[in-house]
MARVEX-997817 format. One line per field, with one value per residue: residue number from 1; x, y, z of N, C-alpha, C in turn. Coordinates in Angstrom, 3 decimals, decimal comma. Example, Ala and Ser with C-alpha at 12.3 -4.5 7.8 and 13.67 -1.06 7.14 Angstrom:
BEGIN
num <- c(1  2)
nX <- c(13,190  12,850)
nY <- c(-5,690  -2,250)
nZ <- c(7,800  7,080)
caX <- c(12,300  13,670)
caY <- c(-4,500  -1,060)
caZ <- c(7,800  7,140)
cX <- c(13,200  12,900)
cY <- c(-3,300  0,030)
cZ <- c(7,800  7,870)
//
This chain:
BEGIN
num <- c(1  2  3  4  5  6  7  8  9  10  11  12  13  14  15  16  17  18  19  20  21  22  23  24  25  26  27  28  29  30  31  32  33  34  35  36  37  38  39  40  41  42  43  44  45  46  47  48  49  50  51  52  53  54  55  56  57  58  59  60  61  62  63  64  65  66  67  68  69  70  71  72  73  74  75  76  77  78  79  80  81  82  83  84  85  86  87  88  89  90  91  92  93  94  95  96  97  98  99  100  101  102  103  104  105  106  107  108  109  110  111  112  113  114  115  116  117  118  119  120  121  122  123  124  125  126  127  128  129  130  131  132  133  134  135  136  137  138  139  140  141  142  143  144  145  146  147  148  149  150  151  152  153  154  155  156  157  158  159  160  161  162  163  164  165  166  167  168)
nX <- c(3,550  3,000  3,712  6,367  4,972  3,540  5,964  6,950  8,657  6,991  7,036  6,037  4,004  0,617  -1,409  -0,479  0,749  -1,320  -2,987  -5,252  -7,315  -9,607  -10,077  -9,579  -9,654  -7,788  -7,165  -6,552  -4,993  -4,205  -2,325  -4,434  -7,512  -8,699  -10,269  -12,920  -12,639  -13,945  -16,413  -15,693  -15,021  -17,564  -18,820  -17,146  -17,975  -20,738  -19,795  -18,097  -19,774  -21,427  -19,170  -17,198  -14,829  -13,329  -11,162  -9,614  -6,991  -5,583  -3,278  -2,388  -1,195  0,055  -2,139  -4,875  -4,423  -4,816  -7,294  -8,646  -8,427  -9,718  -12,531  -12,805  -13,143  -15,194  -17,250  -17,109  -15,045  -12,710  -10,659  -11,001  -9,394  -6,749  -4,419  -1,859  1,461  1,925  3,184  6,240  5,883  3,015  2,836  3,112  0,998  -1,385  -0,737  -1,451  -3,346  -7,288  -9,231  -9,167  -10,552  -11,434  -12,807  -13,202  -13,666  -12,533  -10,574  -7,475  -5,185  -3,341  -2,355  -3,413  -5,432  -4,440  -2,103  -2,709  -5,094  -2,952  -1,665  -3,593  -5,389  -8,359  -10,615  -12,314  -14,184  -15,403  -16,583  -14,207  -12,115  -9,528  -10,496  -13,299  -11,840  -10,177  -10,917  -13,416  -16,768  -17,481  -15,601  -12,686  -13,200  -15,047  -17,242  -18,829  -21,064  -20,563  -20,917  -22,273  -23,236  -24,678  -23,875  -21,165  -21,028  -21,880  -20,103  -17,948  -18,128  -18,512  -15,861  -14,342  -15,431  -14,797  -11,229  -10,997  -13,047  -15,100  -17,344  -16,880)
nY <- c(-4,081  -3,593  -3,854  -4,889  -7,414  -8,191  -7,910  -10,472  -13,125  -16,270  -19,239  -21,669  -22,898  -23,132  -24,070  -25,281  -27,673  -28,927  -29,791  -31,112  -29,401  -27,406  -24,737  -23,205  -23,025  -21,449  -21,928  -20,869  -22,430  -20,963  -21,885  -20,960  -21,225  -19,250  -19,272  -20,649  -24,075  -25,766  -24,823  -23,696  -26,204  -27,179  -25,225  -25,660  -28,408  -27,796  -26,296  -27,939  -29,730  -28,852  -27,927  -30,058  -30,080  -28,677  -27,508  -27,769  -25,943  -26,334  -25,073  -25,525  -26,061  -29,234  -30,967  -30,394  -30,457  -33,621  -33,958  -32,510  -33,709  -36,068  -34,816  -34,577  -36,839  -37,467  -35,831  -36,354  -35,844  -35,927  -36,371  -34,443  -32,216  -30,871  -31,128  -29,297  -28,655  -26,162  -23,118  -21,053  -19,815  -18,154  -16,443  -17,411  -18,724  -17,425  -15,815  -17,835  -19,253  -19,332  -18,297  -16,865  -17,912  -17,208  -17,885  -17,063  -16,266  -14,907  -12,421  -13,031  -11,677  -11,977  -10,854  -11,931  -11,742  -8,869  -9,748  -11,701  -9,945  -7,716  -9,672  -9,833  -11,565  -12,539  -11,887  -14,293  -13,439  -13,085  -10,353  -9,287  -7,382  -5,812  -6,615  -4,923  -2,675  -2,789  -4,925  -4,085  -4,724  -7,224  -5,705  -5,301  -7,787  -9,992  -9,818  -11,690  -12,678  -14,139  -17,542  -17,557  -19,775  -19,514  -16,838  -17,109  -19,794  -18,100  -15,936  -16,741  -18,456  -15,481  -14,425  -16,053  -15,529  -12,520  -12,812  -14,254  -14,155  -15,888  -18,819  -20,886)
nZ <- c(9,895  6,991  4,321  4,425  5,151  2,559  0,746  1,723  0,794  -0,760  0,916  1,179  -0,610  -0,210  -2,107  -4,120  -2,441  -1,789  -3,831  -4,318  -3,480  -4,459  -3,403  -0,404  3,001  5,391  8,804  11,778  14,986  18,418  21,264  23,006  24,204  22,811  20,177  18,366  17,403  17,291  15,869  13,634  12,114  11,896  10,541  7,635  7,466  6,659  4,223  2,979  2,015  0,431  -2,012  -2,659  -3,691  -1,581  0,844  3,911  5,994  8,913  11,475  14,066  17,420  20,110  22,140  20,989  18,314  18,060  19,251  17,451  15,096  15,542  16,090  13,134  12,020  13,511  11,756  9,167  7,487  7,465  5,200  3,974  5,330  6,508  9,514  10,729  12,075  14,441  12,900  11,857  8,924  8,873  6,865  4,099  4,495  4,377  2,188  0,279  0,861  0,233  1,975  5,462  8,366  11,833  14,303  16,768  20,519  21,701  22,253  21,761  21,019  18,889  16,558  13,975  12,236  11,297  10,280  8,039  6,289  5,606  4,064  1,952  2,228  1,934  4,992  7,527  10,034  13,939  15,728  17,316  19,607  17,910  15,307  14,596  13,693  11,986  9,581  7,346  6,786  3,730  2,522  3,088  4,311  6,378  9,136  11,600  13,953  17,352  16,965  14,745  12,735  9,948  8,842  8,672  6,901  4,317  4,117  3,635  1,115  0,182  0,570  -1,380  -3,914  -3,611  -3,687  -5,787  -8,138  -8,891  -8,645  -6,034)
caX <- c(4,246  1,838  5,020  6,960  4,335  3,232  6,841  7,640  8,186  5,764  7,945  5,249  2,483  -0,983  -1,996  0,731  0,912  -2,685  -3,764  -6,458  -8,325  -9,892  -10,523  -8,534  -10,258  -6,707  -7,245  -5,010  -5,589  -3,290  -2,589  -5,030  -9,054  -9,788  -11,053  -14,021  -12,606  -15,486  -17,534  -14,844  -15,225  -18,523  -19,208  -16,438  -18,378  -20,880  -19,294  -17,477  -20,957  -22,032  -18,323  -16,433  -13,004  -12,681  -10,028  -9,346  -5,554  -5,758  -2,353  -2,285  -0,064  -0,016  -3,013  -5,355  -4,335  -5,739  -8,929  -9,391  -8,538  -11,033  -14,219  -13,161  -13,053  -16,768  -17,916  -17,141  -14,560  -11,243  -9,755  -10,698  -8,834  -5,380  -4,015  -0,251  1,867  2,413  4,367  6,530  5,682  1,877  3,033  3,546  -0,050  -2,178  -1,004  -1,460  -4,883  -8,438  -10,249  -8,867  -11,445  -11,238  -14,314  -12,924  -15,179  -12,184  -9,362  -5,966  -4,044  -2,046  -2,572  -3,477  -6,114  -3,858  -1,326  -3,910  -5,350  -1,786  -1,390  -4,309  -6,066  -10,245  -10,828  -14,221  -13,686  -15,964  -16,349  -13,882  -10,872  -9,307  -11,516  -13,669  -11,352  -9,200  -12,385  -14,304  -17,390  -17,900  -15,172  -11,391  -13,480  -16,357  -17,686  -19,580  -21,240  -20,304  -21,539  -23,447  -22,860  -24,782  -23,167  -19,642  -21,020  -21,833  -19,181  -16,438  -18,399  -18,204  -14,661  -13,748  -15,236  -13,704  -10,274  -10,930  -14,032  -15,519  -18,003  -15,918)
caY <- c(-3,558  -4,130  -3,553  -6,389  -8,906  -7,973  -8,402  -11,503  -13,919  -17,447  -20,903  -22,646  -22,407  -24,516  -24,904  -26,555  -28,436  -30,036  -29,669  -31,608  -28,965  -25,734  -23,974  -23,903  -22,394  -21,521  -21,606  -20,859  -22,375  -21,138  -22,624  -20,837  -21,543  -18,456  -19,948  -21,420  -24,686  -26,713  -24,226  -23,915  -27,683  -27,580  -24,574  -26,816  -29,330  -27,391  -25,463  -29,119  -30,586  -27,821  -28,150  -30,951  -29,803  -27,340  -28,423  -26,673  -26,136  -26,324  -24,888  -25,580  -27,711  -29,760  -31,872  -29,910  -31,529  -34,960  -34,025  -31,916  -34,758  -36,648  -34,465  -34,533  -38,307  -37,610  -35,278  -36,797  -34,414  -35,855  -36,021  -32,765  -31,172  -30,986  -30,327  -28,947  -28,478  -24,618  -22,709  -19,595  -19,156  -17,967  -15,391  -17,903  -19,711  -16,254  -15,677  -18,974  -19,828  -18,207  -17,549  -17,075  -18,317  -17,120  -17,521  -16,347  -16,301  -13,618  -11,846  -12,962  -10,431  -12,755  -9,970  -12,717  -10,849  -7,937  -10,323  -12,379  -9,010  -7,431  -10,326  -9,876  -12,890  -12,328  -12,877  -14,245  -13,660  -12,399  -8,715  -9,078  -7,067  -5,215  -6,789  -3,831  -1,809  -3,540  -5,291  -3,096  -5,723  -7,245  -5,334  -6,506  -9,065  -10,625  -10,097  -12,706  -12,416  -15,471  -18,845  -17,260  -20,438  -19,480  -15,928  -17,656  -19,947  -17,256  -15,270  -17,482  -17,834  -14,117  -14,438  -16,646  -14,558  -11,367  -13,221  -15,109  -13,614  -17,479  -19,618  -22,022)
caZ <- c(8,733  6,037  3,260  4,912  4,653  0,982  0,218  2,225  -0,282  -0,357  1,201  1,296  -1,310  -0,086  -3,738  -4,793  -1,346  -1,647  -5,208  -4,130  -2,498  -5,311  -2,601  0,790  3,991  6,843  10,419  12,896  16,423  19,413  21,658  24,039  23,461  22,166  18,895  18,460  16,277  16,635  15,350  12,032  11,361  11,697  9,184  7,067  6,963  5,362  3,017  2,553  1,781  -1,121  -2,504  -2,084  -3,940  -0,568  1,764  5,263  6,543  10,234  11,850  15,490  18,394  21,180  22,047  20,373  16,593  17,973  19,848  16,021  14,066  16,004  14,956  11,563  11,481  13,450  11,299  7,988  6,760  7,749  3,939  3,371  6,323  6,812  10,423  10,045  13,169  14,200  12,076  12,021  8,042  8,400  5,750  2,954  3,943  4,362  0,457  -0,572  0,946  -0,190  2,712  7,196  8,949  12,951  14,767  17,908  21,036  22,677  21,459  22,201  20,441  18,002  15,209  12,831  11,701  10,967  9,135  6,953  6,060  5,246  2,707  0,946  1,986  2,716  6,935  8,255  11,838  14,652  15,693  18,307  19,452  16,553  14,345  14,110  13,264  10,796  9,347  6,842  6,221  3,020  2,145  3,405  4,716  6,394  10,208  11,702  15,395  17,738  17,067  13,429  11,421  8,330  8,646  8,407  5,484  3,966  4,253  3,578  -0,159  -0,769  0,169  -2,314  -4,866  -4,153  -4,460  -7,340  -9,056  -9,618  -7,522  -5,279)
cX <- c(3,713  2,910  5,700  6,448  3,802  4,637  7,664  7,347  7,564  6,890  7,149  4,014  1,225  -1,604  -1,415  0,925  -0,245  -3,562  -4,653  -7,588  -8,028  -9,749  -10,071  -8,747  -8,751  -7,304  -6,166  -5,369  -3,970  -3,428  -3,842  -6,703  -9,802  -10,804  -11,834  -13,594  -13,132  -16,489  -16,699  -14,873  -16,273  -18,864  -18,258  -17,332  -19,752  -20,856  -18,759  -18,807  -21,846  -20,798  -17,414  -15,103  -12,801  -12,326  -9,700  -8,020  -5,794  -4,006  -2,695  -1,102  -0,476  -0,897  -3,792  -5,412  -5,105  -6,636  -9,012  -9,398  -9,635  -12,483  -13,858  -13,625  -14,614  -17,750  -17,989  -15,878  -12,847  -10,296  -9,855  -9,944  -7,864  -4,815  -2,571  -0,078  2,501  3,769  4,802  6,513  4,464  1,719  2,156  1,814  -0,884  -2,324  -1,922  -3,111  -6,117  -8,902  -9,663  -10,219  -10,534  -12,615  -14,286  -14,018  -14,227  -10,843  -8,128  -4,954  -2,529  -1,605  -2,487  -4,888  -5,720  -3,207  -2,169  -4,643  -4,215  -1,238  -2,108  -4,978  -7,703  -9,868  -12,189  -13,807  -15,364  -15,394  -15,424  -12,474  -11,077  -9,700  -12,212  -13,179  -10,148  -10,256  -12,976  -15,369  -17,867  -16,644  -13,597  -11,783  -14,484  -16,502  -19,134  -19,983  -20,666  -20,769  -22,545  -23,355  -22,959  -24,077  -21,598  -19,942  -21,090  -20,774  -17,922  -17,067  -18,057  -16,480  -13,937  -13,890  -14,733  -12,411  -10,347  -11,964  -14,975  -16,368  -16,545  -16,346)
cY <- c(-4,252  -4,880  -4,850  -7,611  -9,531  -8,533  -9,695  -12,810  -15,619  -18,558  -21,816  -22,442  -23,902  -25,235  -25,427  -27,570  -29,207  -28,873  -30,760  -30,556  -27,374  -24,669  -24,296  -22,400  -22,417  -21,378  -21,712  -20,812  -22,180  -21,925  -22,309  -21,296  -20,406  -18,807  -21,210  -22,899  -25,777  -25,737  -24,203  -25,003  -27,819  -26,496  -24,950  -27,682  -28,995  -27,300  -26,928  -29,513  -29,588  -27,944  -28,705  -30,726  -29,052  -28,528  -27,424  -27,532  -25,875  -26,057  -24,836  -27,002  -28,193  -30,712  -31,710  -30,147  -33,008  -34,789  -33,087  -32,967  -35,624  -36,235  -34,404  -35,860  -38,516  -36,939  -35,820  -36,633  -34,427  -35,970  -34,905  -31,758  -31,705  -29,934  -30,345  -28,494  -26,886  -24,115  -21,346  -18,879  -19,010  -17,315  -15,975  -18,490  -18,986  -15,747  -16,776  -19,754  -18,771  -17,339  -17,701  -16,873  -18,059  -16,587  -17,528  -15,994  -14,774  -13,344  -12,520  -12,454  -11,059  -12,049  -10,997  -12,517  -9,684  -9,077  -10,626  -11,176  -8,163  -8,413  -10,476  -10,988  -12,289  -12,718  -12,615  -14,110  -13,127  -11,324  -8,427  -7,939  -5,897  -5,242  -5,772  -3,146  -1,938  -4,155  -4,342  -4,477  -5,896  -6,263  -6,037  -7,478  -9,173  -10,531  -10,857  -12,427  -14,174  -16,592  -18,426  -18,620  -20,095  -18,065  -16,390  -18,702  -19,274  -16,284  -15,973  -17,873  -16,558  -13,985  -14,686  -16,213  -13,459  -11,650  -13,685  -14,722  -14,942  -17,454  -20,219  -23,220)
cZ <- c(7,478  4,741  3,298  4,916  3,351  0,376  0,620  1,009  0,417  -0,393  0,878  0,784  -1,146  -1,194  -4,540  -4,277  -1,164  -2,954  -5,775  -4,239  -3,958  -4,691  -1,065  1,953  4,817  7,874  10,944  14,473  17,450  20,385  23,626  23,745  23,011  20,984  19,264  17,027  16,078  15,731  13,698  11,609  10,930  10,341  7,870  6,750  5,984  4,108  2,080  1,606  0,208  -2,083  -2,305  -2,809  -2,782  0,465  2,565  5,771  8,265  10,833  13,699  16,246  19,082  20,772  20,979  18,547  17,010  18,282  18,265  15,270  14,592  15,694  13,695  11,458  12,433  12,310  9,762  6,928  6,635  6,802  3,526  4,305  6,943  8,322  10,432  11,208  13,181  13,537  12,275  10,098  7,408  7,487  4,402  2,959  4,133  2,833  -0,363  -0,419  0,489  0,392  4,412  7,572  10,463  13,567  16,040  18,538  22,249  21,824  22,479  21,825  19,833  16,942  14,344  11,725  10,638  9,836  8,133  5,955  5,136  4,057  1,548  0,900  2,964  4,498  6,927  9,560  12,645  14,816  17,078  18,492  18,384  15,187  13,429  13,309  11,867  9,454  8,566  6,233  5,183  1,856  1,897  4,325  5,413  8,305  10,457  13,268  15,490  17,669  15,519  12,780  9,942  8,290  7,986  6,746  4,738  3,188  3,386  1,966  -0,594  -0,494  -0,835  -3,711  -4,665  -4,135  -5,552  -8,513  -9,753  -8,314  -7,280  -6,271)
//
C-alpha cells in the first residue's frame, strides 16, 4: 500500500539522528543470509574512501551486529557505520536515508524493496526476486548483478543525485 507508506509519518529521522553523516547509505540485514553484508561494507568502504561525510545505518539482530561490527573495525570504517538493532519503524528510516543498499545473493521476500521504493528512497539492489519488476533501472533505482562492486559504487552515487540533485 504505496499511500500508507507515503503517508506514514517519520519517528525517527537519520539526519537528525547522525548529523555527522551528509550522506547516509540504509541496509537492512535479516536475520536470514540472504544479503550479501560483506559485500555492502566493503562497497562502503569505498564510497567511504571518495567521501568521508557518508555514514551507513546498518539495521539488523542477533549475532550478526557483532561479527558486522567486527569488519568495520577491520575494514577501517567503524565511525562511519552505525549498526541499530531491528526495528519495526523501517518507514521513518527509508524517508530519512538517501540511498537502500540490498545486495542480496537470494530473495527472501521481506518486500523491503517494495517499501524503500514506496517511500521514495533510491534502491541499489541485485536483479533478484521482484526486483525486476519493481526496479525500473536508473530510474526508481539502480540494479546491480551479484557480487558487481563497482556497479553498486556506482549506483549508489547516481542515487544520491536523483534525490538530492548534488554530488555526495
Amino acid at each position: 500500500d504505496v499511500d500508507a507508506y507515503q503517508n506514514e509519518p517519520i519517528r525517527v529521522d537519520l539526519r537528525l539522528k547522525y548529523p555527522q553523516f551528509k550522506f547516509i547509505i540504509l541496509s537492512v540485514a535479516p536475520r536470514s543470509a540472504s544479503q550479501d553484508m560483506l559485500l555492502a561494507l566493503k562497497v562502503f568502504s569505498v564510497v567511504f574512501g571518495k567521501y568521508p561525510h557518508t555514514g551507513m545505518v546498518i539495521v539488523c539482530g542477533g549475532i550478526s551486529r557483532y561479527i558486522l561490527r567486527l569488519h568495520t573495525i577491520f575494514l577501517g570504517i567503524s565511525d562511519n557505520v552505525v549498526i541499530e538493532k531491528s526495528s519495526d519503524n523501517l518507514v521513518s528510516y527509508f524517508k530519512t536515508s538517501h540511498v537502500f543498499l540490498m545486495p542480496a545473493i537470494y530473495d527472501d521476500n521481506d518486500f523491503l524493496i517494495e517499501k524503500a521504493s514506496a517511500c521514495g528512497c533510491p534502491v541499489v539492489c541485485t536483479p533478484i526476486g521482484i526486483a525486476q519488476l519493481t526496479i525500473s533501472n536508473g530510474d526508481s533505482g539502480f540494479l546491480c548483478e551479484i557480487g558487481d562492486v563497482q556497479c553498486f559504487i556506482s549506483s549508489i552515487t547516481k542515487g544520491w543525485k536523483r534525490k538530492n540533485h548534488t554530488d555526495p
